[in-house]
N, C-alpha and C positions, 0 to 999 in steps of 0.2 A: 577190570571193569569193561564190560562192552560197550561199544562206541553207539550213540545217539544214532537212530535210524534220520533224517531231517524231510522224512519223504512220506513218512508215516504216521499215523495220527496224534497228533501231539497238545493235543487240551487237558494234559494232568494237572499243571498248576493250579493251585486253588479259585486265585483270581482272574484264570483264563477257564476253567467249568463254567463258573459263575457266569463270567460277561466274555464270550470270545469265540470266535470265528475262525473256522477254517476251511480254504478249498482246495480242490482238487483242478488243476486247467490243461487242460489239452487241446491245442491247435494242430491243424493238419490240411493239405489240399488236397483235391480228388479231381474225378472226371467225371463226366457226366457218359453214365454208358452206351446213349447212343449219338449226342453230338460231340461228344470229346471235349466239349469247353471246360475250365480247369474254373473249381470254385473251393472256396477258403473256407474253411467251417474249427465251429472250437465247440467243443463240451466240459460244460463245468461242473462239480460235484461239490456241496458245499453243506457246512452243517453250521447253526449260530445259535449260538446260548446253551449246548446239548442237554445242562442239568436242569435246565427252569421247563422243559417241555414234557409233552405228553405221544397220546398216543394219534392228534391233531394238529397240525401247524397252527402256532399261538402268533396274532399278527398282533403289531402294539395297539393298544387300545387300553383306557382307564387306566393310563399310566402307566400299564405294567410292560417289562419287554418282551422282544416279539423270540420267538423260539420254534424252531423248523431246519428242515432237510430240505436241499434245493435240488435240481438237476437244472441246467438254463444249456441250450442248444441252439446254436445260430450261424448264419451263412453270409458272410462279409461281401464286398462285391453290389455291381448295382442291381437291385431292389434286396438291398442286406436286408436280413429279418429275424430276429429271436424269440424264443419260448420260454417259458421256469415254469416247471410242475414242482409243486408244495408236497413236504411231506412233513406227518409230525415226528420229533426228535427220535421216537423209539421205533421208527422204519429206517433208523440210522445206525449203522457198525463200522468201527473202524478200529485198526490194530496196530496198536504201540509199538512194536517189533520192528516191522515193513510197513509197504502200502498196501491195503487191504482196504477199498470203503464200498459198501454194499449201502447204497439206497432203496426202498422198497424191492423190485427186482430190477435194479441196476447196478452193473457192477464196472470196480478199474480194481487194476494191481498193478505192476510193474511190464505187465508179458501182455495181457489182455485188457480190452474194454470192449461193455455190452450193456443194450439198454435199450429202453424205451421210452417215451411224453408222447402223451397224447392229451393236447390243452384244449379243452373247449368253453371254459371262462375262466376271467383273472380273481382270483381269488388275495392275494395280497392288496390292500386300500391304497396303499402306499405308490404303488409301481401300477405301470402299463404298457407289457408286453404284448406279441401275437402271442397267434391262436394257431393249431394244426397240429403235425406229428411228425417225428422224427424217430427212424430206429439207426441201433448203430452196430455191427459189430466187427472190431479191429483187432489186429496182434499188433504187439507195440515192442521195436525194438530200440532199446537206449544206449546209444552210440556214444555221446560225450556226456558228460553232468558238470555243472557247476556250483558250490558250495560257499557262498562268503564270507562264513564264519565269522562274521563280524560279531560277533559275541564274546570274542576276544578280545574286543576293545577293553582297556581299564575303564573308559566312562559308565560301557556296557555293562559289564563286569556289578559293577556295583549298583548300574540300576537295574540289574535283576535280568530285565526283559528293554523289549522295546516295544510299540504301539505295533506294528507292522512289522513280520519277520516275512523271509523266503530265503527259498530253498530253489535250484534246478535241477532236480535229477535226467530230466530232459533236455538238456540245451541241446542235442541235436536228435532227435528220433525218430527212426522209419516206422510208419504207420503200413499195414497192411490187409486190405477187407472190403468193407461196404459199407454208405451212409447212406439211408433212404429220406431223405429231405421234402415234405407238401408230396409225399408220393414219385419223389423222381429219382432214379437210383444212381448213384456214384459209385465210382470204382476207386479204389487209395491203395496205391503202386509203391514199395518201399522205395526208391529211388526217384519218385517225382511227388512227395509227401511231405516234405522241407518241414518235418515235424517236428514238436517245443511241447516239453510240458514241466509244468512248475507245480508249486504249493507255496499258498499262504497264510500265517497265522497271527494270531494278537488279538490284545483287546479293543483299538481301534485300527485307523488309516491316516497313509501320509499323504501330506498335502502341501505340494500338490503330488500326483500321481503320477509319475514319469516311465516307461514300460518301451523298450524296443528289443524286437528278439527279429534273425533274419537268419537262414540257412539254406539260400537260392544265390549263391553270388558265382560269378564270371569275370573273367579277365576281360579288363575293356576292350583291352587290343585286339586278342584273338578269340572271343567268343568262347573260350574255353573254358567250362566249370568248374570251380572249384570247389571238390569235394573236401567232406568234414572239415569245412570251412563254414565258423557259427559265429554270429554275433548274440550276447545278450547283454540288456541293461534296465536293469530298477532301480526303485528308489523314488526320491523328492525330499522331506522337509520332514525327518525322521525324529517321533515322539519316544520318550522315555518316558519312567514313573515320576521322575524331578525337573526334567529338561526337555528344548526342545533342539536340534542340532538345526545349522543353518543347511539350506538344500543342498542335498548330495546326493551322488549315483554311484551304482557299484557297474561297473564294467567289465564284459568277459568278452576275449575273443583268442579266439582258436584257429590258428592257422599254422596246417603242419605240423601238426602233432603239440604243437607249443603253445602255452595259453599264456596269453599276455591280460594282465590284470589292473585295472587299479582301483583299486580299492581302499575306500578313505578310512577305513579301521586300521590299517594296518602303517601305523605310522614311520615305519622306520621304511615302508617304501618314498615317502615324501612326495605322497601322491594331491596334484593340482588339478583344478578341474573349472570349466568354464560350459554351463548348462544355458541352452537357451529355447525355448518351445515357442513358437509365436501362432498364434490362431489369424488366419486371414479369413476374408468372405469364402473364399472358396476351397482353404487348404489347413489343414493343421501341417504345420515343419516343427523339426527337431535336428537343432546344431549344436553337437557335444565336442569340444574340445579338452584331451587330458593328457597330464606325464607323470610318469613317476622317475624311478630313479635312473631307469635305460630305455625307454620307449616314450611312443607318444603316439595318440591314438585321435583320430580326426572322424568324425560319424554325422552323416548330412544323410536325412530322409527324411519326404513328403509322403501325407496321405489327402486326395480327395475325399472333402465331407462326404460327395454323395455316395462313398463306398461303403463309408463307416456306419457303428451302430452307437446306440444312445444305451450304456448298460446304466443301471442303478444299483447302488446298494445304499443298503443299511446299516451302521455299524450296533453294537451287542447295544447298545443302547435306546435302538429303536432311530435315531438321527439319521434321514435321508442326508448321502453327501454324494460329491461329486453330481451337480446337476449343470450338464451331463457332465459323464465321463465319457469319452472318444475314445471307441474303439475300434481300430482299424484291422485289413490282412493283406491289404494291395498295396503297403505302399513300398516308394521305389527311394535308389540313394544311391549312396557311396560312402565307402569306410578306406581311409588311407592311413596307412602304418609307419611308424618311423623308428627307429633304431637310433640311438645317440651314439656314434662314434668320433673322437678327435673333435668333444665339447660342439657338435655337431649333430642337429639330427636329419637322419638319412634315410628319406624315404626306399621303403623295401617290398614295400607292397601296396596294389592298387585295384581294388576290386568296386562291381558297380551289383547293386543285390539290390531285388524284388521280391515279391508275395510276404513281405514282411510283415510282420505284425506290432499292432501301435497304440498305443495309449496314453492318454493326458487329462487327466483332470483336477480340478482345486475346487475345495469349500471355504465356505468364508468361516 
């Protein structure tokens, strides 16, 4: 039996047709082609409720759920700024096999993305984004991925699904191309692109919403980069169809060929974990401390509000959540590595990583 694409379009289940969501994210940094200044941008591709819709974006209204194709395109950094052009569900294609998702005439796969918004009113009641145009076209090469599999849980197992899945086939990917942003054109260099792309599915969201992915770090001491060197981390306060698990994050980092994991599904790593997000007047921070059975992993990054943006969504059920969610692509940290040797653990790595990308949100 051939293996589960997890990057691919995945709303077969009955009760994920019905009520369920999935998107498409790609983060990336560029230049700006005649002053060189370096800006964060991410394009999302996203489809909710596909069978209840038409040939119209269905927003909720007299009860019923909202149903639609999104694209949303936005530029992190100060005066951050987003868009989402609407489409109805049957301007939507996507392919069980691979990743394959064509919105009206925009398209991603695994090698390419390309596209177009052009928003000149908000059309969802719900939300209020900007206004303008973005095009986009990249070659996309994916260098590391990361898979949690946590579906392997026995809890999992038996509750079928969970509210919120994800996949990385990107955790570390060079982008290569042009983003034309309000009219101003970027340049995305595979080598200064510190590019992440994910997918997520389900029939809701976890809450709270916990997201850090980095792939710009340097040795403190000597300034020197180190390459396919990734961090990623999701999760929060993960829903089942019976239960609801206490807050948890799945962790990936890659350094040196070697992916250190912890990962609370897999129990016989005897993976610990101590999560903390604090919102200040002026900063969202994130301090993750974890070990499993030979490591131990330390992860400290701030994002300034005023870089971040205010995304919203909807879950299949029409319920605005996460008001806001924070999302960030500037912020800065440090990730320090430990190795347990002689009931000992031993710091072995120390790195300080920027242009990262960041997120946190809870509903009540």
């Amino acid at each position: 039996m051939k293996a589960q694409n997890n990057n691919a379009y995945l709303l077969t289940a009955e009760h994920q047709k019905q009520s369920g969501y999935q998107w498409w994210w790609h983060r990336f940094t560029a230049h700006h082609r005649d002053t060189k200044e370096a800006k964060n941008f991410f394009v999302q591709y996203l489809i909710l409720n596909p069978d209840l819709g038409s040939s119209l974006p269905q927003f909720i209204q007299d009860n019923e759920q909202p149903a639609y194709a999104a694209i949303t395109v936005g530029m992190y950094g100060e005066h951050s700024h987003y868009m989402t052009q609407y489409y109805g569900t049957e301007e939507f294609q996507g392919n069980n096999a691979r990743m394959q998702v064509i919105i009206g005439d925009n398209y991603a796969d695994d090698t390419a993305l390309f596209g177009e918004v052009d928003v000149r009113q908000q059309l969802n009641p719900q939300f209020v984004s900007g206004e303008g145009q973005a095009i986009w076209n990249l070659r996309v090469n994916k260098r590391l991925s990361y898979n949690p599999k946590y579906q392997q849980m026995p809890l999992l197992k038996k509750a079928q699904h969970i509210e919120m899945d994800w996949h990385v086939e990107g955790m570390y990917t060079e982008y290569a191309g042009t983003i034309s942003y309000q009219g101003e054109i970027y340049d995305v260099v595979p080598s200064t692109s510190y590019g992440y792309q994910d997918t997520n599915w389900g029939s809701d969201f976890s809450n709270p919403w916990i997201s850090i992915s980095c792939n710009n770090f340097k040795n403190p001491v000597t300034g020197i980069r180190a390459n396919l060197t990734s961090l990623a981390v999701g999760g929060g306060r993960l829903g089942t169809l019976n239960r609801t698990l206490e807050r948890k994050v799945l962790i990936a980092f890659s350094h040196h060929g070697k992916l250190y994991e912890y990962n609370f599904s897999k129990l016989l790593d005897k993976v610990k974990q101590n999560v903390s997000c604090v919102e200040t007047e002026e900063t969202i921070e994130w301090q993750i401390v974890a070990t499993n059975r030979s490591s131990k992993i330390e992860v400290q990054f701030s994002c300034p509000k005023s870089e971040m943006i205010h995304l919203q969504y909807e879950n299949p059920q029409g319920k605005v959540v996460y008001e806001p969610l924070w999302s960030g692509a500037t912020a800065v940290g440090t990730v320090k590595l430990y190795e347990l040797k002689e009931k000992e653990y031993k710091l072995i790595a120390h790195f300080e990583g920027s242009d990262a990308e960041c997120e946190y949100g809870r509903h009540e």
